[in-house]
FIBA-724320 format. One record per residue (C-alpha): residue number from 0; x negated, y, z negated. Coordinates in steps of 0.1 Angstrom, whole numbers. Example, Ala and Ser with C-alpha at 12.3 -4.5 7.8 and 13.67 -1.06 7.14 Angstrom:
BEGIN
<kepa resi="0" px="-123" py="-45" pz="-78"/>
<kepa resi="1" px="-137" py="-11" pz="-71"/>
***
This chain:
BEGIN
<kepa resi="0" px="0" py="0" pz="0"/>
<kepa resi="1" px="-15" py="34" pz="7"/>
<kepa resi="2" px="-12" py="63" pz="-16"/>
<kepa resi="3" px="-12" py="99" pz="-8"/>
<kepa resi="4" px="-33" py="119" pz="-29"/>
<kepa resi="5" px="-19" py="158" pz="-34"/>
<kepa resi="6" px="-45" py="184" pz="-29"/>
<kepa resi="7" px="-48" py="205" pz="-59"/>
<kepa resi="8" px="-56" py="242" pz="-53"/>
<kepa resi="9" px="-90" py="253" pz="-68"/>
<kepa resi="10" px="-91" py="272" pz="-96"/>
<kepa resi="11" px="-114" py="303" pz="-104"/>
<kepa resi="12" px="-148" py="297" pz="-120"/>
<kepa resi="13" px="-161" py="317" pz="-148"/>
<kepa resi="14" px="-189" py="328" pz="-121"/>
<kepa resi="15" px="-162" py="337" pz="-95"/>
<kepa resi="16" px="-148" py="367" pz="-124"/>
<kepa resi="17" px="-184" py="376" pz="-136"/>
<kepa resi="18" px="-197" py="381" pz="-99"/>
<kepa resi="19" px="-163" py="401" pz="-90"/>
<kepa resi="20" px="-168" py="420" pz="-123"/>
<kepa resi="21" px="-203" py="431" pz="-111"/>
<kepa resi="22" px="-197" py="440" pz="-79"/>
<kepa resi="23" px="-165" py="466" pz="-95"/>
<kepa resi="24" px="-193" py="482" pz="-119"/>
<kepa resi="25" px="-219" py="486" pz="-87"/>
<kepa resi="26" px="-192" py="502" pz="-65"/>
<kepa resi="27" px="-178" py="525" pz="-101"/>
<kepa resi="28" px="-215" py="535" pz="-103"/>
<kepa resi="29" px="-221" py="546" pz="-70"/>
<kepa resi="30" px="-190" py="565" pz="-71"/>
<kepa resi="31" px="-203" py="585" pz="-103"/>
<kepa resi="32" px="-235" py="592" pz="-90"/>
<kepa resi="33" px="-220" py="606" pz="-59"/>
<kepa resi="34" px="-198" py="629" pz="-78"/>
<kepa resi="35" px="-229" py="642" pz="-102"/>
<kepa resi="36" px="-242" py="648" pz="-68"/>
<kepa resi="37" px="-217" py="667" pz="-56"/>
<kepa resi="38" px="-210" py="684" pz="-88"/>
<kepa resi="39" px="-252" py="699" pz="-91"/>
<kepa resi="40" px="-246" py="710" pz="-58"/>
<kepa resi="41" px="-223" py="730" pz="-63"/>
<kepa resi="42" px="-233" py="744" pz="-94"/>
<kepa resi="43" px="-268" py="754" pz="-80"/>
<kepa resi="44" px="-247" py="773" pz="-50"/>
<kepa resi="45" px="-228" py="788" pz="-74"/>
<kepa resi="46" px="-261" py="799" pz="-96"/>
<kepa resi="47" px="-269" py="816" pz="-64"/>
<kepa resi="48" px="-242" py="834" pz="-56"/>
<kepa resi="49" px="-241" py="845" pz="-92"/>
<kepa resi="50" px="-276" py="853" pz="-90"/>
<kepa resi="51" px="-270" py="872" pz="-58"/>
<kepa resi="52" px="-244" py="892" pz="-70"/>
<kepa resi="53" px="-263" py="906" pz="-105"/>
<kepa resi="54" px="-291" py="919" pz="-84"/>
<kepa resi="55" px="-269" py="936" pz="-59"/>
<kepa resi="56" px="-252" py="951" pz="-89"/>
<kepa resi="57" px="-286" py="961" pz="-104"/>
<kepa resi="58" px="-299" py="980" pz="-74"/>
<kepa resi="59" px="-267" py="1000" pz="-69"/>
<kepa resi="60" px="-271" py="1007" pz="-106"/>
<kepa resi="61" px="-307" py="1017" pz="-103"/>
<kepa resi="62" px="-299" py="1036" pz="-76"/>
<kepa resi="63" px="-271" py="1057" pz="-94"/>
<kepa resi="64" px="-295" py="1065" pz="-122"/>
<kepa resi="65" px="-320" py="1076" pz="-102"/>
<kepa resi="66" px="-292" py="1100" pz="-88"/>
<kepa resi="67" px="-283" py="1110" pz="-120"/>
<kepa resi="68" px="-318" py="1116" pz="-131"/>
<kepa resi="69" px="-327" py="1138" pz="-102"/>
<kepa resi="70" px="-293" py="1159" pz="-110"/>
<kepa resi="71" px="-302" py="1165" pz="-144"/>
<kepa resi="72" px="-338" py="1172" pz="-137"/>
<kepa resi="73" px="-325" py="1198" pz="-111"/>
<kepa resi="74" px="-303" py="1217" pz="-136"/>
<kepa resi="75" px="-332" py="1213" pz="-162"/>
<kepa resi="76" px="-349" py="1231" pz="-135"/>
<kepa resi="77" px="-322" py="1255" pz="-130"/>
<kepa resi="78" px="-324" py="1264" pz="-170"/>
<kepa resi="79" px="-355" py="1266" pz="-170"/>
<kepa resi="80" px="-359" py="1290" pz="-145"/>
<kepa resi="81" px="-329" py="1311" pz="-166"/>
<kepa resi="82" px="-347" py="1316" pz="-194"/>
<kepa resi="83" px="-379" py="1325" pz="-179"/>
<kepa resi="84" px="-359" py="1350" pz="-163"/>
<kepa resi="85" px="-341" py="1359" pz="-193"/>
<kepa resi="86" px="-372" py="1362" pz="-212"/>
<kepa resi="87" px="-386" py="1387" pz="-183"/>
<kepa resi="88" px="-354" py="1406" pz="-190"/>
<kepa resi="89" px="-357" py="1408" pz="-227"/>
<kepa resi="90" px="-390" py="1422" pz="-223"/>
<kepa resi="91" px="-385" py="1449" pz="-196"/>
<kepa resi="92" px="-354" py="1459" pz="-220"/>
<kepa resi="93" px="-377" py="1462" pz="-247"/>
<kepa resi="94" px="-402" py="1484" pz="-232"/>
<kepa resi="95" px="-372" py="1505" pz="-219"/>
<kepa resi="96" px="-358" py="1508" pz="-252"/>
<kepa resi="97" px="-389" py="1518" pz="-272"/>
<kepa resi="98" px="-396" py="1543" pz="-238"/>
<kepa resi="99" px="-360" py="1562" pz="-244"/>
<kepa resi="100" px="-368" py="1562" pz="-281"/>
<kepa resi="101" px="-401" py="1579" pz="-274"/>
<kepa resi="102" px="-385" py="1609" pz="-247"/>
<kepa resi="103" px="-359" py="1612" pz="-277"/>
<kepa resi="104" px="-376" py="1614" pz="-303"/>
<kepa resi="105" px="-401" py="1642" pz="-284"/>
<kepa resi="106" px="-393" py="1680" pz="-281"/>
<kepa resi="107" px="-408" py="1687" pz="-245"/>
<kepa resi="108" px="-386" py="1658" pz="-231"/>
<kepa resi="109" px="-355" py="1670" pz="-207"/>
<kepa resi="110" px="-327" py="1661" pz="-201"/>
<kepa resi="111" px="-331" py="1645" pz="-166"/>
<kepa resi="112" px="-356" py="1621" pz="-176"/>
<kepa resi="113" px="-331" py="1611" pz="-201"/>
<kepa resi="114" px="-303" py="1604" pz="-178"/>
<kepa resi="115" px="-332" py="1583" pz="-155"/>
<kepa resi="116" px="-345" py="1559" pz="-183"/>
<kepa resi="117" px="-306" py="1553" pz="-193"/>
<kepa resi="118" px="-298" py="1546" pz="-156"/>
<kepa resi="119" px="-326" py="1521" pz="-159"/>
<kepa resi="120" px="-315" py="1504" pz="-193"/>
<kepa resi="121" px="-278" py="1501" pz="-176"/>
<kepa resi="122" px="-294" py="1486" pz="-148"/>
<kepa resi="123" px="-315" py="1463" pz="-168"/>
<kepa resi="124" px="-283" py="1454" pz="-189"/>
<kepa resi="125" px="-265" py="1448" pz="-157"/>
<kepa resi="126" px="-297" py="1424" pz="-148"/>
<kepa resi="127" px="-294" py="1405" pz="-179"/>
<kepa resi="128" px="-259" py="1402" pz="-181"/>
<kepa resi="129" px="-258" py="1383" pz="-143"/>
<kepa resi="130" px="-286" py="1361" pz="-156"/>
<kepa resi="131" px="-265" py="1352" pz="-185"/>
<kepa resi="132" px="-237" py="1343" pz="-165"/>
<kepa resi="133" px="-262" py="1325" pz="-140"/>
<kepa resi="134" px="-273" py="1306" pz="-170"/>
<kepa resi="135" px="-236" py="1299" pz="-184"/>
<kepa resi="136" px="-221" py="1285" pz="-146"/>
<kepa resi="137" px="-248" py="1259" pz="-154"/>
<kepa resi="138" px="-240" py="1250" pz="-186"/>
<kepa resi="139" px="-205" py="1248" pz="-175"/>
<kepa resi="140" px="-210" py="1225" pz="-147"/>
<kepa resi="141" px="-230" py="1202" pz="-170"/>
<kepa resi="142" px="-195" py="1201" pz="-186"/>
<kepa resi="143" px="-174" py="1192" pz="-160"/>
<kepa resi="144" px="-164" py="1158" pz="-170"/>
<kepa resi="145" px="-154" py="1165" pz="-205"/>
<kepa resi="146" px="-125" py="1174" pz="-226"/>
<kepa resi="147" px="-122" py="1180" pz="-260"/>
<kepa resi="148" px="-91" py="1163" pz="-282"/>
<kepa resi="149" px="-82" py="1182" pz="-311"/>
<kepa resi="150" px="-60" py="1163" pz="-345"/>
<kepa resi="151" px="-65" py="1129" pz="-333"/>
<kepa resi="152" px="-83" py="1115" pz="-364"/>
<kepa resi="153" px="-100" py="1082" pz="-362"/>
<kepa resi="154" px="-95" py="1051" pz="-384"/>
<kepa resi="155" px="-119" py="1038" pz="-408"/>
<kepa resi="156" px="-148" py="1021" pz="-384"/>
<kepa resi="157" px="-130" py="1024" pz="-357"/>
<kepa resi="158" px="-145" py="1027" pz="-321"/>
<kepa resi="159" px="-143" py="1062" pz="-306"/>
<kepa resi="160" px="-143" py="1053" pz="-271"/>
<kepa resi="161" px="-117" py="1025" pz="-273"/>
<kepa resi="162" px="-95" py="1046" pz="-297"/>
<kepa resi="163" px="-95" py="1074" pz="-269"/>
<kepa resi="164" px="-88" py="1053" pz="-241"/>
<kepa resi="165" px="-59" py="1034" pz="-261"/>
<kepa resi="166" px="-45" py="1071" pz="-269"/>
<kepa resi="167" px="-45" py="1081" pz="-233"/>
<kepa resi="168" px="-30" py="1051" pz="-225"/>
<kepa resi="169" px="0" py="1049" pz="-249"/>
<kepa resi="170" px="8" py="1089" pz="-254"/>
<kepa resi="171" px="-2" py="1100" pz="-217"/>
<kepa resi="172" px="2" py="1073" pz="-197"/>
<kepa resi="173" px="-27" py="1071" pz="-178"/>
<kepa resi="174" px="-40" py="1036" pz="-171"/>
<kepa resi="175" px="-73" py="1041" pz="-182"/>
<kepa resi="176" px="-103" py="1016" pz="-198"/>
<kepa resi="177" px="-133" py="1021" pz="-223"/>
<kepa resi="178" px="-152" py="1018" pz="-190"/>
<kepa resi="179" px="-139" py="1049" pz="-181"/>
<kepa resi="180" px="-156" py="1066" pz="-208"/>
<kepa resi="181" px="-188" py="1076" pz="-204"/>
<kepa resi="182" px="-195" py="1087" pz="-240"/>
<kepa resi="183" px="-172" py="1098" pz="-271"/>
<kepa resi="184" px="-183" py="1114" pz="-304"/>
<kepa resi="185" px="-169" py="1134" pz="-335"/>
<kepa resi="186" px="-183" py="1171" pz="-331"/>
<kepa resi="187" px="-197" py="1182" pz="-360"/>
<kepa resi="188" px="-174" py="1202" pz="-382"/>
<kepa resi="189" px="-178" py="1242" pz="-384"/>
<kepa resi="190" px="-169" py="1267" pz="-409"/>
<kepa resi="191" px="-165" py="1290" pz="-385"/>
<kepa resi="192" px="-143" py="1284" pz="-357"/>
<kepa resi="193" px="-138" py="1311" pz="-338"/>
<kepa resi="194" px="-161" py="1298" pz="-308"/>
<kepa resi="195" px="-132" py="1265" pz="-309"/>
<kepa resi="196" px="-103" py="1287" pz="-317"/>
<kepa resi="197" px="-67" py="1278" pz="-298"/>
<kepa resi="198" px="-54" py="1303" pz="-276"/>
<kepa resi="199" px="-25" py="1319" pz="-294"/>
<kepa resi="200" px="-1" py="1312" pz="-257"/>
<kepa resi="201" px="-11" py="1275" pz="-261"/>
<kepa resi="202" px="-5" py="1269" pz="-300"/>
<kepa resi="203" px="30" py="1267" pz="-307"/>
<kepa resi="204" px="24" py="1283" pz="-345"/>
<kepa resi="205" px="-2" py="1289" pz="-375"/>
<kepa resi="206" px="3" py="1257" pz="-387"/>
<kepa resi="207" px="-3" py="1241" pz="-362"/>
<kepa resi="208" px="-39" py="1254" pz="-352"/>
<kepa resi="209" px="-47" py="1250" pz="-391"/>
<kepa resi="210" px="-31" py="1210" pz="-389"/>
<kepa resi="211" px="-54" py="1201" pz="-358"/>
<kepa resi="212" px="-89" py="1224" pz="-371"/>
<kepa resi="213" px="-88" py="1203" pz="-404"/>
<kepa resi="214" px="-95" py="1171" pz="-385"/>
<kepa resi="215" px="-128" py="1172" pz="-364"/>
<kepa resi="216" px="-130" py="1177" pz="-329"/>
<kepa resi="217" px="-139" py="1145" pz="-308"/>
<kepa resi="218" px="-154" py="1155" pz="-276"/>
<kepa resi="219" px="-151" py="1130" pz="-245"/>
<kepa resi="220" px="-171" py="1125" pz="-219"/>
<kepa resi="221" px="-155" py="1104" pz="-183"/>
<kepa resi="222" px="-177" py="1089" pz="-157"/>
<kepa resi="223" px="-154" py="1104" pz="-130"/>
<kepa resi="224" px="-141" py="1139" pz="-127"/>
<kepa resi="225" px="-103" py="1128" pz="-113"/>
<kepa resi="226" px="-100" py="1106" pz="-149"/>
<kepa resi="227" px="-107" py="1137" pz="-170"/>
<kepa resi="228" px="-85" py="1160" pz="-145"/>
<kepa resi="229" px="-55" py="1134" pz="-150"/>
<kepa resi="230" px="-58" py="1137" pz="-185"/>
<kepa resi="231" px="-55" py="1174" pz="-181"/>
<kepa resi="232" px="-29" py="1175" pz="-159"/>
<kepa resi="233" px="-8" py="1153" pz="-185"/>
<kepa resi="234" px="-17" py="1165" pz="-222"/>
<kepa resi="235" px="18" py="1187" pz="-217"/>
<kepa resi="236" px="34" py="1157" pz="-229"/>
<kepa resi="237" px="11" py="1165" pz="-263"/>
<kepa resi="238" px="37" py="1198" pz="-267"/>
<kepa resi="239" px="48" py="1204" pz="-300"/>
<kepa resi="240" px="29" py="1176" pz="-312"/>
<kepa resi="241" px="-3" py="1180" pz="-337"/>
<kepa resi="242" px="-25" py="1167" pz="-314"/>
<kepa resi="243" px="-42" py="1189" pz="-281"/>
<kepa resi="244" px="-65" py="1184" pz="-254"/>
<kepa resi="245" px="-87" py="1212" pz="-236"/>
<kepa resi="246" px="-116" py="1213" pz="-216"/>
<kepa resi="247" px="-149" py="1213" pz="-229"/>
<kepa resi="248" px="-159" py="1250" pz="-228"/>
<kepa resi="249" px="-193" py="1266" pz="-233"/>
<kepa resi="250" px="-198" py="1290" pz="-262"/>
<kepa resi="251" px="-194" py="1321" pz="-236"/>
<kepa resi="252" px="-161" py="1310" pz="-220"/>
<kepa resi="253" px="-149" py="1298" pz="-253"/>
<kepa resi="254" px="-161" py="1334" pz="-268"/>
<kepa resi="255" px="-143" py="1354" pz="-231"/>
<kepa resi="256" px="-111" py="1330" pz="-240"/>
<kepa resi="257" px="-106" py="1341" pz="-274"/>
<kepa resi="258" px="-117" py="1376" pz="-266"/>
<kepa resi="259" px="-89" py="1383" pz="-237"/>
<kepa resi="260" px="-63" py="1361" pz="-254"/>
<kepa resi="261" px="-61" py="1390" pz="-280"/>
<kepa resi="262" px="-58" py="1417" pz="-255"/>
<kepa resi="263" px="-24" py="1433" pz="-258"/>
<kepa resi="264" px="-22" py="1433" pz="-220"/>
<kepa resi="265" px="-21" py="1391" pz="-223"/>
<kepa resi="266" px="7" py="1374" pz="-221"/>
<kepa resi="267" px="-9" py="1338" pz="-213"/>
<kepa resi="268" px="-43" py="1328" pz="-210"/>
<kepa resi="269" px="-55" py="1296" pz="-199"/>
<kepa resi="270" px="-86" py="1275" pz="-183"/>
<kepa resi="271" px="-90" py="1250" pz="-154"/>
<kepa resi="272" px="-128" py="1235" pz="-146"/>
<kepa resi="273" px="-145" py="1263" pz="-166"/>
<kepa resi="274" px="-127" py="1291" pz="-149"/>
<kepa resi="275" px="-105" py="1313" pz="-170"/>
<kepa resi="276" px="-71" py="1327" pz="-162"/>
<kepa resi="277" px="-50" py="1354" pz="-176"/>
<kepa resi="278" px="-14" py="1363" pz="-168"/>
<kepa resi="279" px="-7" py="1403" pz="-176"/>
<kepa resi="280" px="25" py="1415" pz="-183"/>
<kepa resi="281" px="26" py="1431" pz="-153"/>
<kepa resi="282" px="26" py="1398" pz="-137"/>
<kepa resi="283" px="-5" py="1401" pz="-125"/>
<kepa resi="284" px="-30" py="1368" pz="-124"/>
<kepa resi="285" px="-66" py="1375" pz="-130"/>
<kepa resi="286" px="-97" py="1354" pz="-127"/>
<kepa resi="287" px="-119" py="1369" pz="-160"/>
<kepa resi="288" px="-157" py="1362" pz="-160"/>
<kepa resi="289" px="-180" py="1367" pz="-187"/>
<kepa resi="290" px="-183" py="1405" pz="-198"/>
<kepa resi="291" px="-157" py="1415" pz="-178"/>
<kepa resi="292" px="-127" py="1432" pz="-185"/>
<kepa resi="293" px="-91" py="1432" pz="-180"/>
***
């Protein structure tokens, strides 16, 4: 009799698993070093790039300060040549002085040289005066990016620069940054205050002036002129508030402000980049230098 025999189907070794095993690991390790790979790659372009971009961003930075330094040497050039001027001046004043007190004090001298040597101290005065006012439209421009703010009083430690931008922000609405400030600093306090005085047109009342002089002045500084202009343009939203904001005057305009805002002719004085403005009651609107008078 003949028997079939089944054929049984074979079944896995133990060697079979451990050589497909290995074979998964090889192909998982490859994988992973081709992604480390790829990842360095990319990081060392990216290194690049970064590095690329941080010294295009230091040469244009270099380049703007040596801008700004050949600006400020040119107006410390400017000043200098002011003074030496001035100095001249003060000298030729001096020997015309002591030569009028000399044909004054003597009996033979006349009246016509007199009149001559005064001519000549009027003209010297006249001299000194434009050199003055030179001197000041430099000082002025060296100005032309700040603004003072007057009864805003600073926490305890806190930053100026990021107080005065978060001000600006929330009471005039101007979307500004602390990178828009250049610099920001209490001024120092002064017992006399007439050089810092408010304008009586631009002070609502007494109290007022007295409320915003007891806490110190903090003087601002922008990196561009059209910030500082848009925060002048909006401080009328300060109005009857204790808090102002005006330019950042010299001590000449600041002593020609006070000096026509008390003229009985006034009605309104005000300031806009270092000029000054007077409205008369006659309706009349006048550009006032230094020395000059309404």
């Amino acid at each position: 009799m003949v028997c079939s025999i089944a054929t049984m189907p074979k079944l896995s070794t133990r060697s079979d698993s451990t050589s497909t095993d290995t074979t998964s690991e090889a192909l998982v390790g490859v994988a992973a070093a081709d992604i480390e790979a790829m990842v360095k790659a990319a990081c060392h372009k990216a290194v690049d790039v970064l590095k690329t971009e941080l010294l295009n961003m230091f040469t244009d930075i270099t380049t703007r300060l040596q801008s700004v330094e050949k600006s400020l040497l040119s107006l410390e050039q400017k000043v200098a040549d002011h003074d030496s001027a001035l100095n001249d001046v003060s000298g030729r004043v001096l020997n015309i002085q002591c030569s009028v007190d000399d044909i004054m004090s003597s009996r033979d001298d006349t009246h016509a040289r007199t009149q001559e040597s005064l001519k000549q101290l009027e003209a010297i005065r006249s001299e000194a005066r434009n050199a003055i006012c030179i001197a000041n439209d430099v000082e002025q421009y060296g100005r032309r990016n700040n603004i003072r703010i007057r009864g805003f009083k600073l926490q305890h430690d806190e930053d100026c620069q990021t107080a005065v931008a978060a001000f600006i922000n929330d009471k005039l609405q101007i979307n500004i940054t602390r990178e828009d400030i250049d610099a920001a600093h209490i001024l120092p306090t002064k017992t006399d205050t007439s050089a810092d005085a408010v304008p009586p047109s631009s002070a609502s009342s007494s109290t007022l002036e007295s409320r915003q002089h007891a806490t110190p002045a903090i003087i601002v500084r922008f990196k561009r002129r059209d910030v500082r202009d848009s925060v002048l343009r909006k401080r009328r939203l300060l109005k009857n508030s204790s808090i102002s904001i005006v330019e950042d005057l010299s001590a000449l305009n600041s002593q020609t402000l006070n000096r026509v805002s008390r003229h009985p002719d006034t009605v309104t004085a005000w300031t806009w980049n270092g000029r000054i403005y007077v409205l008369t009651r006659s309706g009349a609107k006048l550009l006032v230098r230094p020395f000059q008078s309404l």
